[in-house]
C-alpha positions in Angstrom: 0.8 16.1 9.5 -7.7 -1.1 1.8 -8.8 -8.8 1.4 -6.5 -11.6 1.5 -3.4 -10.8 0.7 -3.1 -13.5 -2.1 -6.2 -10.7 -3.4 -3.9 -7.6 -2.7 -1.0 -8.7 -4.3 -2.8 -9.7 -7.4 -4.3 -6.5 -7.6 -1.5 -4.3 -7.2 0.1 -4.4 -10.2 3.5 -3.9 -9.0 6.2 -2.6 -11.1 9.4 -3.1 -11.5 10.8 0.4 -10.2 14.2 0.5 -8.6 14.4 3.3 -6.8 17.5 6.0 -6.7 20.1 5.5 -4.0 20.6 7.8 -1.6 24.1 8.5 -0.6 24.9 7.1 2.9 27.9 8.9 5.6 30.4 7.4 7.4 29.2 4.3 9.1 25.5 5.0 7.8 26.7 4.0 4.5 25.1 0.3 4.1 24.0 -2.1 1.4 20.7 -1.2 -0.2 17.8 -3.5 -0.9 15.8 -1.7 -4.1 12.4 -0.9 -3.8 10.4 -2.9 -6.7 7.3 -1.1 -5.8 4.7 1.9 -7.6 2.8 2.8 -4.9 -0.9 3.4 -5.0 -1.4 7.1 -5.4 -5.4 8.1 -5.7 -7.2 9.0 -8.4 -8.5 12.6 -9.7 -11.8 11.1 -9.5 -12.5 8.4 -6.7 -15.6 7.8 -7.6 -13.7 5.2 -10.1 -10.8 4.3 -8.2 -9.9 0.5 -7.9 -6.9 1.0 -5.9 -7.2 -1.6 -2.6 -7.9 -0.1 0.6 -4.7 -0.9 1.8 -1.9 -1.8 -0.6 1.0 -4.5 0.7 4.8 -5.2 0.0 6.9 -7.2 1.4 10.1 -6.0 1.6 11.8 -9.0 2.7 10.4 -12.3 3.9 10.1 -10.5 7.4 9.5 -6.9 6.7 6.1 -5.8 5.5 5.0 -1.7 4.2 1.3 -1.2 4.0 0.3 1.7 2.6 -3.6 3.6 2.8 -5.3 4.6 0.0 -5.8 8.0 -0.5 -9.0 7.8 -1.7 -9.6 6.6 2.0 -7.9 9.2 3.6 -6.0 12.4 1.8 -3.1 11.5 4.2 -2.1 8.0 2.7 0.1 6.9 5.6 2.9 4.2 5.9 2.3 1.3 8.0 5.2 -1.0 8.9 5.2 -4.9 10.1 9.0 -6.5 11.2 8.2 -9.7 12.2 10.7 -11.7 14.5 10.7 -15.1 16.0 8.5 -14.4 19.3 6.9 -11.0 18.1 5.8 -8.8 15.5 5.6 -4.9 15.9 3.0 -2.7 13.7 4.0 0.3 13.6 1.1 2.6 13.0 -2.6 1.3 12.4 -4.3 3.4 9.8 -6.0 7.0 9.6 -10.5 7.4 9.5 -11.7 6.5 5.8 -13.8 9.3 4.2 -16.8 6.3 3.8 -16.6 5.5 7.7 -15.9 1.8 6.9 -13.1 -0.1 8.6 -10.0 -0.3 7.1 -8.8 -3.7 6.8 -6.2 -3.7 9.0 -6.3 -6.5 11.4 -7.7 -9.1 8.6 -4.4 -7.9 6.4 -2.2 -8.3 9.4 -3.0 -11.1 10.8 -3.3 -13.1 7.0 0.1 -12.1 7.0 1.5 -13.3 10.2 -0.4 -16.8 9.8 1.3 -16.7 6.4 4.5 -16.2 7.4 4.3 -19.2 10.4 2.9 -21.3 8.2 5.7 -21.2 5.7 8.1 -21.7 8.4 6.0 -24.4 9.6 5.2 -23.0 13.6 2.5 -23.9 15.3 1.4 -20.3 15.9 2.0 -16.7 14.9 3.9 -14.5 16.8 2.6 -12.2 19.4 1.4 -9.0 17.2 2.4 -5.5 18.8 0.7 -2.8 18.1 3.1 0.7 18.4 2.6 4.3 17.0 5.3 6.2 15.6 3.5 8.9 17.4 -0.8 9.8 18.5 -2.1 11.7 16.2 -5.2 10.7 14.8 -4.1 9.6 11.1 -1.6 6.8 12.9 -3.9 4.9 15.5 -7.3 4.4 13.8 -7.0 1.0 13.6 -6.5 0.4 17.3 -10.1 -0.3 18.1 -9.6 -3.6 15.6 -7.0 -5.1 18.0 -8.6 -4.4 21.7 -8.3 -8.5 21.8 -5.6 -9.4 24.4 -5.6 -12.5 23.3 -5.0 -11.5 19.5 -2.6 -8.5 20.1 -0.8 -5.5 22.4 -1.7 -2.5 21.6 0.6 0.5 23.4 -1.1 3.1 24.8 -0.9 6.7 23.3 0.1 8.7 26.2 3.8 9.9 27.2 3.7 7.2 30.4 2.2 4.4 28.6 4.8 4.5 25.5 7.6 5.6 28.3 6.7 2.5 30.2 6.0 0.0 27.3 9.2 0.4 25.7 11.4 1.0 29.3 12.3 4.2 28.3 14.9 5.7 31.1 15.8 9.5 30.6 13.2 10.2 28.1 14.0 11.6 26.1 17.9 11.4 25.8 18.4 7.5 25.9 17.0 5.0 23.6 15.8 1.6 24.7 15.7 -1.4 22.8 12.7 -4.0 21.8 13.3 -7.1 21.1 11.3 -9.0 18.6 13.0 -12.5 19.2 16.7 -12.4 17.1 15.7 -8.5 16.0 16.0 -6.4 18.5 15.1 -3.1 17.3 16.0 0.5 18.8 13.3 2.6 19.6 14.6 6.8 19.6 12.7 9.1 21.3 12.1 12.3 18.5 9.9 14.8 20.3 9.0 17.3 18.2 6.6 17.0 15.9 4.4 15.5 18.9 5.3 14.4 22.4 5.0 11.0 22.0 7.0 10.7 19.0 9.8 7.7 18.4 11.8 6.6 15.6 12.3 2.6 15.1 15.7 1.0 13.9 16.1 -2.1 12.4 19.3 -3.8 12.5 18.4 -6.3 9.9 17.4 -4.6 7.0 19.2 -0.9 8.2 15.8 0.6 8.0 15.0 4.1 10.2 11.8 4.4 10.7 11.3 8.5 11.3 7.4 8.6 11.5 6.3 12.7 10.5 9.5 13.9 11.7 11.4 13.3 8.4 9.6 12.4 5.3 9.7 13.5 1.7 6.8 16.4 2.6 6.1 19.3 4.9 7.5 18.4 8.2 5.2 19.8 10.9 7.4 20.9 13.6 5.3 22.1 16.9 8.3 22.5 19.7 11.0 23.7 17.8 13.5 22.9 20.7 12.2 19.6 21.1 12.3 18.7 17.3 16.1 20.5 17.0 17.1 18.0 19.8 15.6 15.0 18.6 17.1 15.4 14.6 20.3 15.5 16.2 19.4 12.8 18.3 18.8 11.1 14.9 22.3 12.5 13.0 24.0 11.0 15.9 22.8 8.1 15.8 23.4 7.7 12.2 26.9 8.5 12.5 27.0 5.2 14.7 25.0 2.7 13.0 24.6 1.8 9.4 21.7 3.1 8.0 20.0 1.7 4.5 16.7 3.6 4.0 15.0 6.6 6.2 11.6 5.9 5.8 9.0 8.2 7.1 4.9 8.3 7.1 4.0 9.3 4.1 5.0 11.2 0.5 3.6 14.4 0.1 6.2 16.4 -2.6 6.5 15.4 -6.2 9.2 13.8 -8.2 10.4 17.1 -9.3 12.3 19.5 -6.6 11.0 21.9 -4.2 7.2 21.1 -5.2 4.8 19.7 -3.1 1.2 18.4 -3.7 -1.7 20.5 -2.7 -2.3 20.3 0.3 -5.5 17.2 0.8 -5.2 16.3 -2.5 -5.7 12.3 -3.1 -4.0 11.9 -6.6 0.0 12.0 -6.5 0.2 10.3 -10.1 3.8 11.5 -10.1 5.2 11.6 -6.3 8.5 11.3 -4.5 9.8 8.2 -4.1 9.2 7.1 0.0 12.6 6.5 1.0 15.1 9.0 2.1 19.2 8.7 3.1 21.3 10.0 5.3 21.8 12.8 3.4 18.8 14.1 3.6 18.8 13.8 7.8 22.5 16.0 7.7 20.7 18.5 5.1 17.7 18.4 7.9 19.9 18.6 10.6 22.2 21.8 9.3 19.8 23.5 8.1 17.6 23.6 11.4 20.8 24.3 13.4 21.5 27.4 11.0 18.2 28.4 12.1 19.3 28.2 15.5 16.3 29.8 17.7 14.7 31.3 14.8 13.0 28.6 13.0 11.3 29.8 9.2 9.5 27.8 6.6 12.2 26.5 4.5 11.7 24.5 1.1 14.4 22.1 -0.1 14.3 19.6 -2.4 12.9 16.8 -1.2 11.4 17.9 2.5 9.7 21.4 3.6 10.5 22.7 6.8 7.3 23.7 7.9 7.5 25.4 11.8 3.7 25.8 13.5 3.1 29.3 15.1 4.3 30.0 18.4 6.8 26.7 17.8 9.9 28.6 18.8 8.3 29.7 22.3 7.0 26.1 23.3 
């Protein structure tokens, strides 16, 4: 810019959706998983809405997206759980519900990781970490619910704390690496959006992890410079690596091209699919380079490019 989960799954009502494949590049060309999901998308009137507060797929037996309702929050974000043998990163916690209660984040979280050790028959879950994909407010709610040292890490929201959780050296130039226990993710730094911002690859399922810097909607760009830098950072990166899905924090155009939702709405009934390709990051990353040091508002098909005032002089 919501509960067991035997309960969520049974309400979801998941459909059988494959979703289109978008074309990889190069070496970012890899295999694609499809995603058998329909997402929870609001209601014109929430007063009836019996969506969950927070819907949950598992993507694989180690990879978990949890999405917001958006009769909780208009922003609907993307919440992401990889799960390895020592560790478990949570990648976002939540936005503030319109009725003040808690979103059930920790109860859904931690049902999950128990769920998951139990079926492989370990004594106990792994250690949960909790990471942003950046600070602002609609991606760290759920902190509070995790303050427990004993039940979970949660990394601090300022420039030095994610700088020193993750090792960083040369932010933001170099990426370091985290690793979960045989998945050791890379963790980009992609200033930009907001200081703090990082992208997340996983080298087992291929999935980048982009946060609000690239997402099918209106990507927010506050340091133009900084974000210029940080989506080549990205194309670069991609160019080495095989990349399977780009999937950022949340869906905020339609199905058809070049038209977005209004802007707080909470009823997509007919949104864009969440995951992006590689395509879409070289599209990003040329246009913003023909732009050069004179960023505009740009609408393309599946992303808006969306510069703040006064982003070109920061």
């Amino acid at each position: 810019m919501k509960v067991t989960l035997t309960t969520l799954c049974a309400c979801l009502a998941l459909a059988l959706v494959p979703a289109p494949a978008a074309p990889g590049v190069g070496a970012s060309a890899a295999v694609q998983r499809p995603f058998d999901v329909k997402w929870i998308h609001g209601s014109a009137d929430c007063g009836t809405n019996t969506d969950p507060p927070l819907q949950v797929y598992r993507f694989d037996d180690d990879t978990y997206i949890l999405r917001q309702s958006k009769c909780l929050d208009y922003e609907a974000p993307f919440m992401y759980l990889l799960i390895g043998r020592n560790k478990a990163l949570l990648l976002d916690s939540g936005a503030k519900t319109r009725d003040g209660k808690a979103l059930p984040m920790r109860e859904t979280v931690e049902r999950i990781l128990a769920e998951h050790s139990a079926a492989r028959r370990r004594a106990r879950p792994p250690q949960l970490i909790v990471a942003h994909s950046h600070a602002h407010g609609d991606h760290v709610q759920g902190d509070r619910q995790f303050d427990d040292p004993a039940r979970a890490t949660v990394v601090g929201t300022s420039l030095e704390e994610v700088k020193s959780f993750f090792r960083f050296v040369n932010w933001p130039t170099r990426a370091a690496t985290f690793d979960l226990g045989g998945r050791a993710l890379t963790v980009i730094p992609i200033p930009g959006h907001e200081d703090t911002h990082i992208a997340v690859y996983d080298p087992k399922t291929k999935i980048l992890l982009t946060g609000d810097t690239l997402y099918p909607g209106i990507l927010v760009v506050n340091h133009w410079r900084h974000y210029r830098q940080s989506i080549n950072r990205l194309a670069n990166f991609a160019a080495r690596n095989q990349v399977s899905y780009i999937l950022g924090a949340h869906v905020e155009m339609t199905s058809r091209p070049r038209v977005e939702y209004p802007y707080r709405t909470v009823y997509q009934p007919d949104e864009h699919v969440l995951q992006l390709g590689t395509s879409h990051l070289l599209e990003l990353r040329d246009a913003i380079e023909a732009m050069g040091n004179n960023p505009r508002h740009e609408v393309h098909a599946d992303f808006i490019i969306a510069p703040a005032p006064g982003s070109a002089q920061q």
